[in-house]
C-alpha positions in Angstrom: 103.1 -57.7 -39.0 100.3 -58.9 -41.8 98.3 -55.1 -41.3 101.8 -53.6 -41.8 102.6 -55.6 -45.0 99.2 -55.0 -46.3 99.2 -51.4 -46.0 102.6 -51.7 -47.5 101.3 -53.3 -50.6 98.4 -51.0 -50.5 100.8 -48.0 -50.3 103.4 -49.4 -53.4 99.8 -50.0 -55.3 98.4 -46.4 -55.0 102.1 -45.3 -56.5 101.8 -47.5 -60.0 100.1 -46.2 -62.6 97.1 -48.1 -62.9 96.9 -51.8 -61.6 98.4 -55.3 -62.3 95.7 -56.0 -64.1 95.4 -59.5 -62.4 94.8 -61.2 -59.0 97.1 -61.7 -57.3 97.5 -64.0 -53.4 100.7 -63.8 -51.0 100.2 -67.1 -49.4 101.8 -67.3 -46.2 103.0 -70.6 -44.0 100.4 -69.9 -41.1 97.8 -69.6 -44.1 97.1 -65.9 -43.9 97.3 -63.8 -47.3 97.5 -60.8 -49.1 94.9 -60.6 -52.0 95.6 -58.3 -54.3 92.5 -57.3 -56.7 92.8 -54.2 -58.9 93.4 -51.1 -56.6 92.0 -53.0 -53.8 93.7 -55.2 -51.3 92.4 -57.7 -48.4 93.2 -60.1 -46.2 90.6 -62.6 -47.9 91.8 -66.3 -48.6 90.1 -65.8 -52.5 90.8 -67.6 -55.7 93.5 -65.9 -57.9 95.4 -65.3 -61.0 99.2 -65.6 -59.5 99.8 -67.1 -56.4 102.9 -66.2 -54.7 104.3 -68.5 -51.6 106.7 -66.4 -49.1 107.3 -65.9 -45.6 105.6 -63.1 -44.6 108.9 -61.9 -43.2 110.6 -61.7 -46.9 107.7 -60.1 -48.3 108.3 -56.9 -45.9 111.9 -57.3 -47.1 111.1 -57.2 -50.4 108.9 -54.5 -50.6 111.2 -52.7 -48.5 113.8 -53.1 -51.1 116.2 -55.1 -48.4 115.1 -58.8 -50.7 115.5 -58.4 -54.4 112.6 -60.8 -55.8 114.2 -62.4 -58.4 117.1 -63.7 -55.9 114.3 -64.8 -53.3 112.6 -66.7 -56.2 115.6 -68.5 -57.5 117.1 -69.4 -53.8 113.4 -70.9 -53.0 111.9 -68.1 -50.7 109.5 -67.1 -53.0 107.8 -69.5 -54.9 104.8 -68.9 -57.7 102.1 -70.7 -59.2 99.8 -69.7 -61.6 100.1 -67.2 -64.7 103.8 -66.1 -64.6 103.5 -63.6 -66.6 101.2 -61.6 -63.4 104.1 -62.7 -61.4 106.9 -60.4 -63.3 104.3 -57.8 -63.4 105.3 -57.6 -59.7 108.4 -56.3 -60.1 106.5 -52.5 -59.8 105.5 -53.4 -56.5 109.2 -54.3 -55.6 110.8 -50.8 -57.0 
């Protein structure tokens, strides 16, 4: 499920005008991430700007619309750390 929800983000990515102009990490209970850099995203544990805490499994939810984000944050399935002003830049990725 990780390539799916990668492409995923790479797909909602390709549709926004520009980038989040930030790094961003999905940080995921078995340790596997998302790293979002620019235009460009990997599956590389790196450093960056916004790190966001969710099961993988919520992520897919969100992005597929089925999760808003702002309900998963405030009922604890999402949690961020970092600049939180890259994390409501997000919301583009969730629309």
């Amino acid at each position: 499920m990780l390539s799916e929800v990668t492409q995923s983000v790479t797909e909602k990515l390709k549709l926004m005008s520009g980038d989040l102009g930030s790094t961003v990490k999905f940080l995921f209970p078995d340790e596997t991430v998302i790293h979002v850099e620019g235009q460009n995203v990997t599956n590389e544990n790196k450093d960056a700007d916004c790190v966001v805490s969710v099961e993988l499994s919520d992520l897919k939810d969100m992005l597929s619309g089925e999760l808003n984000p702002m309900q998963a944050f405030m009922g604890g399935k999402m949690k961020v750390d970092g600049d939180m002003s890259v994390a409501m830049k997000l919301q583009s990725l969730f629309s």
